[in-house]
C-alpha positions as a Markdown table, in Angstrom:
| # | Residue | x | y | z |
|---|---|---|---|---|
| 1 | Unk | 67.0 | 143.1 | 102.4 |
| 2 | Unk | 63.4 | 142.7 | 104.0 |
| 3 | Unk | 62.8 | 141.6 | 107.9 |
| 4 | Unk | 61.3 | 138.6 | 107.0 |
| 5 | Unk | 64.4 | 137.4 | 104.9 |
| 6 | Unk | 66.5 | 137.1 | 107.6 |
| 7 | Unk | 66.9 | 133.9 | 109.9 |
| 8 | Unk | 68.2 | 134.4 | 113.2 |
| 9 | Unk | 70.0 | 131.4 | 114.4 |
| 10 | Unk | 70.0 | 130.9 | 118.1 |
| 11 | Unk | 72.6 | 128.8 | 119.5 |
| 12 | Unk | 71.4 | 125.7 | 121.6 |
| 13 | Unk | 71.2 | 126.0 | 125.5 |
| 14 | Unk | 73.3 | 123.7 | 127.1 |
| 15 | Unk | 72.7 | 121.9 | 130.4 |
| 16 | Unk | 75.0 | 122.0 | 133.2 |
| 17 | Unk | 76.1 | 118.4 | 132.6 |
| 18 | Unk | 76.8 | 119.2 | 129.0 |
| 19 | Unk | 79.1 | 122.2 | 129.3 |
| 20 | Unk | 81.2 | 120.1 | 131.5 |
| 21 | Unk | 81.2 | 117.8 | 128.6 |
| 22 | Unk | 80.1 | 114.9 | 130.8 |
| 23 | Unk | 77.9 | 113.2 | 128.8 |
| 24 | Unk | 80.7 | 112.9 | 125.9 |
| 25 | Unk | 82.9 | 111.9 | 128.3 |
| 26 | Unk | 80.5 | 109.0 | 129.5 |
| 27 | Unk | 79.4 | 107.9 | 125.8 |
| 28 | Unk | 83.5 | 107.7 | 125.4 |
| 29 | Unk | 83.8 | 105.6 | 128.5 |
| 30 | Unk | 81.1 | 103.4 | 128.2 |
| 31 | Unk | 82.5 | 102.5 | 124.3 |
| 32 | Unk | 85.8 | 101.5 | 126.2 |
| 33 | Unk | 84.3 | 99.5 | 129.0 |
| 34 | Unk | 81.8 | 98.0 | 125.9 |
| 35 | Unk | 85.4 | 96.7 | 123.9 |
| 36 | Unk | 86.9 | 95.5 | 127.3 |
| 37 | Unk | 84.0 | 93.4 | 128.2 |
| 38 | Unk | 84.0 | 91.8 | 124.5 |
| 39 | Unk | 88.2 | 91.1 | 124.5 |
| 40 | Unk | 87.3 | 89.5 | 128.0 |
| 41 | Unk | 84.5 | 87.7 | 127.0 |
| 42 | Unk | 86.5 | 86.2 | 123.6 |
| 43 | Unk | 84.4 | 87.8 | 121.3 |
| 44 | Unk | 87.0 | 90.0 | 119.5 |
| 45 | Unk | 90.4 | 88.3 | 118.8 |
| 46 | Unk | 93.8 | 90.1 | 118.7 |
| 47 | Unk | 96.6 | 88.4 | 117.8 |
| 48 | Unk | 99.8 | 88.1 | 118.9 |
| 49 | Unk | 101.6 | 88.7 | 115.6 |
| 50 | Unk | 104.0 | 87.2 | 114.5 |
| 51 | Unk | 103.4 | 83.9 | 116.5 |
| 52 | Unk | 99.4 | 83.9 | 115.2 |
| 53 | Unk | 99.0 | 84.8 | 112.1 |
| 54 | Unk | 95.7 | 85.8 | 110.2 |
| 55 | Unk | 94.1 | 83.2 | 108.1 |
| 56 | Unk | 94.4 | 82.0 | 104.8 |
| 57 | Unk | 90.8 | 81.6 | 103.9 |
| 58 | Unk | 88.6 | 84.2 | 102.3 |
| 59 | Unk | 86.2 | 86.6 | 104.3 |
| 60 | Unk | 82.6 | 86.1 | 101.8 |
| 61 | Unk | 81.0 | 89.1 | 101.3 |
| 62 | Unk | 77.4 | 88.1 | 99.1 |
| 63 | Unk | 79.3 | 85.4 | 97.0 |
| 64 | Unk | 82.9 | 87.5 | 96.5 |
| 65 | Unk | 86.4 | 87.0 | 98.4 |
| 66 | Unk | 87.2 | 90.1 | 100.5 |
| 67 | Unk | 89.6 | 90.6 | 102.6 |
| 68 | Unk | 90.2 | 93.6 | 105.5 |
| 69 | Unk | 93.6 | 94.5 | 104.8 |
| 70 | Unk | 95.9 | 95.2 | 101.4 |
| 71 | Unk | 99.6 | 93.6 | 101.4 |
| 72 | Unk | 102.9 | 94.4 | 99.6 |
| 73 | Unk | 102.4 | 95.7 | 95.5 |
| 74 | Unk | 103.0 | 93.8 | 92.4 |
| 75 | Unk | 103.8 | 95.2 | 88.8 |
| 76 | Unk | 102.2 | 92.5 | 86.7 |
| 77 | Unk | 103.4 | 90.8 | 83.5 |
| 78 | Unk | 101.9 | 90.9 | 80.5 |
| 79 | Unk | 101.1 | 87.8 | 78.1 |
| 80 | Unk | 105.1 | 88.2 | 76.6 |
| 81 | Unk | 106.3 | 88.6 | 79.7 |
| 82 | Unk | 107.1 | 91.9 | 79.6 |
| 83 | Unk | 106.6 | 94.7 | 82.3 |
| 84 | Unk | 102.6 | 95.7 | 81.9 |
| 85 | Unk | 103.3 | 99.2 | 83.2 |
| 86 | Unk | 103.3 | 101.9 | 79.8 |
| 87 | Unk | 105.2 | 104.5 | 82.2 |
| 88 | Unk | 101.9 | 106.6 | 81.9 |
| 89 | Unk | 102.6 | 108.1 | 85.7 |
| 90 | Unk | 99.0 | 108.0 | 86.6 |
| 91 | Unk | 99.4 | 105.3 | 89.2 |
| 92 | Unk | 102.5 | 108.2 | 91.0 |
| 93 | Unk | 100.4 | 111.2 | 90.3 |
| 94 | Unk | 97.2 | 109.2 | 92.2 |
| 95 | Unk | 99.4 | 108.2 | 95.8 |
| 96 | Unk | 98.4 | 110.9 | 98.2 |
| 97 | Unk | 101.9 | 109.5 | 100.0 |
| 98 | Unk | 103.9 | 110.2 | 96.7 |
| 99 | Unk | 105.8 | 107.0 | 97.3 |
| 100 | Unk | 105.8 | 105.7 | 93.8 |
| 101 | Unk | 109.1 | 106.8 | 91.3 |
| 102 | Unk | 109.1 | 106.2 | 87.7 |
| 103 | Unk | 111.1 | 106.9 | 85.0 |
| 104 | Unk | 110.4 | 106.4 | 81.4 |
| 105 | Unk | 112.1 | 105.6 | 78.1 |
| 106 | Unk | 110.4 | 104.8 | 74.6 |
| 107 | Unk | 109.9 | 101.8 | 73.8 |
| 108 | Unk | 112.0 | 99.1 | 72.1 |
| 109 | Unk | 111.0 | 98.9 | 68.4 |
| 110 | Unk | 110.0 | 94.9 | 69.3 |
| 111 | Unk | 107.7 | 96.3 | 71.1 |
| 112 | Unk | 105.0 | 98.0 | 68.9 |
| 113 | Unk | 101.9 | 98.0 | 71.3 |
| 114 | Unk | 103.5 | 100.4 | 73.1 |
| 115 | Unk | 105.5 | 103.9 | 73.5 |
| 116 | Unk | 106.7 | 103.9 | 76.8 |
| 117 | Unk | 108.1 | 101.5 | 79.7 |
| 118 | Unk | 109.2 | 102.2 | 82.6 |
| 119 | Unk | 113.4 | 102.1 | 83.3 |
| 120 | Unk | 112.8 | 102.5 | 86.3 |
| 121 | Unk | 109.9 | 101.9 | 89.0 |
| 122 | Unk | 110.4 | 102.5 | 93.0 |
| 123 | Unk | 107.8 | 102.1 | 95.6 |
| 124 | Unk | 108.7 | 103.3 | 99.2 |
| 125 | Unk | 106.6 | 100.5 | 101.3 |
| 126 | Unk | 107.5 | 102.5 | 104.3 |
| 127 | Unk | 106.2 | 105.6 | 103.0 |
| 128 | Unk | 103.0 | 104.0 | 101.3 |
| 129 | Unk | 99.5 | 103.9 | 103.3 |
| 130 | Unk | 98.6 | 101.5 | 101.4 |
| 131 | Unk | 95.0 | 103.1 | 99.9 |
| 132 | Unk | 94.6 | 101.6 | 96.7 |
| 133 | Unk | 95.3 | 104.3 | 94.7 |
| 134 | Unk | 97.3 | 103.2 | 92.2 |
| 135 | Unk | 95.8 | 100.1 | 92.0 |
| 136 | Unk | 92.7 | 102.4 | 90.7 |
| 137 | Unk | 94.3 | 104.7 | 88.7 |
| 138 | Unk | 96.3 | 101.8 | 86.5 |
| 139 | Unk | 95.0 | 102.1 | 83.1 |
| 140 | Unk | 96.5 | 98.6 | 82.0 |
| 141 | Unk | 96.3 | 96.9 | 85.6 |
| 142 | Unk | 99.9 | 97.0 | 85.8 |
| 143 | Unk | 100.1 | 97.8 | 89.5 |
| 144 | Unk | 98.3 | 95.5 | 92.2 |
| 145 | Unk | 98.1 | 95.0 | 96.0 |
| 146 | Unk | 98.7 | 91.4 | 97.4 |
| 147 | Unk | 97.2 | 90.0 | 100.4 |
| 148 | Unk | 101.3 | 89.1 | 101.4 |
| 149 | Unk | 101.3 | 91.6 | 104.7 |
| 150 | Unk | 104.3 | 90.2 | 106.2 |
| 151 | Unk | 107.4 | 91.9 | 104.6 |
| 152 | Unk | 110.2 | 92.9 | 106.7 |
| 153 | Unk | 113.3 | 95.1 | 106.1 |
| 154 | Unk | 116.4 | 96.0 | 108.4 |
| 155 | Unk | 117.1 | 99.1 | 106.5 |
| 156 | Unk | 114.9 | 101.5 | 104.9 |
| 157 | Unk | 116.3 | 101.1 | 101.4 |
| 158 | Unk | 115.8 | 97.8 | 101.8 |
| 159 | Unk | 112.0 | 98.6 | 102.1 |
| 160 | Unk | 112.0 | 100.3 | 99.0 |
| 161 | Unk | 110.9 | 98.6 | 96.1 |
| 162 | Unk | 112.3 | 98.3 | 92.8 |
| 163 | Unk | 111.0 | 96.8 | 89.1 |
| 164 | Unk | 112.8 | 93.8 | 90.0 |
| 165 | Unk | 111.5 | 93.3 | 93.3 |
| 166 | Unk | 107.6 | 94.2 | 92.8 |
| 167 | Unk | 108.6 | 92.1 | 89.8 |
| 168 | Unk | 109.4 | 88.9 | 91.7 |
| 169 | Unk | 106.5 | 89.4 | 93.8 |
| 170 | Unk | 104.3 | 88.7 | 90.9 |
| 171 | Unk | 105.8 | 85.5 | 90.3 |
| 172 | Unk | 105.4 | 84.7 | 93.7 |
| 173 | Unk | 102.0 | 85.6 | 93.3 |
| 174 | Unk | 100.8 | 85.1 | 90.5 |
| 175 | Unk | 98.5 | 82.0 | 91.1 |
| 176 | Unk | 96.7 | 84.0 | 93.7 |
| 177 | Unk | 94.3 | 86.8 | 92.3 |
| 178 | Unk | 95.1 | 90.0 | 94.4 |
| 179 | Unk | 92.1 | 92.4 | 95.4 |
């Protein structure tokens, strides 16, 4: 190796203000008194859930509805009625949370777009962070997030969903078009 191909890297000197870190800790403080000010002034609403709740109406983004926040799953229907999902696992292989059970059986002989179903589907909403993942990795679209934010359970089993449930969610839902 030849003199000239090596680069010597010199670390950067550091003030005495910066290795007490006090301009960090100044940038940090002035971001908090910056937030204060606006929550003072009005400017930035929290609210006091669940007496307020967020509104209904869209947030347009260059002509399309889009809203800040995903809600509670749906497994769609199909045009028979049937459970969209083909039990392909992709949607349970894609959650980085690994919150999404399914088990598979072939499928009914009535049934001849298809090889699989799912028996059984669970989604732990507890466990779920609620990324989109699944959403993405549905071949068929069988799997959806809703805008419905507000779901509430005493226990956690009751938090986790089954076919039935994310099921009956769709037909709750189905009017509105999710994400």
């Amino acid at each position: 190796m030849k003199p000239e191909d090596t680069i010597v890297l010199e670390p950067p000197r550091l003030t005495p203000s910066e290795n007490i870190f006090l301009p960090a800790v100044l940038a940090g403080l002035g971001a908090t008194i910056t937030h204060l000010f606006q929550s003072v002034g009005g400017r930035t609403r929290t609210l006091q859930y669940p007496e307020e709740r967020r509104e209904e109406r869209p947030v347009l983004e260059q002509g399309m509805d889009v809203r800040r926040y995903r809600g509670v799953h749906r497994l769609n229907r199909d045009a028979q009625g049937r459970v969209k999902c083909v039990a392909c696992y992709m949607c349970a292989t894609a959650c980085p949370a690994h919150c999404i059970h399914i088990v598979g059986d072939a499928a009914p002989d009535s049934w001849p777009d298809r090889e699989k179903y799912p028996i059984k589907f669970d989604i732990d909403e507890l466990r779920c962070i609620y990324c989109g993942m699944c959403e993405e990795a549905c071949p068929v679209d069988a799997i959806e997030l809703t805008y419905e934010y507000d779901l509430v359970g005493l226990t956690r089993q009751e938090m986790i969903f089954d076919k039935q449930k994310l099921l009956a969610i769709y037909d709750q839902t189905k009017e509105r078009r999710p994400m």
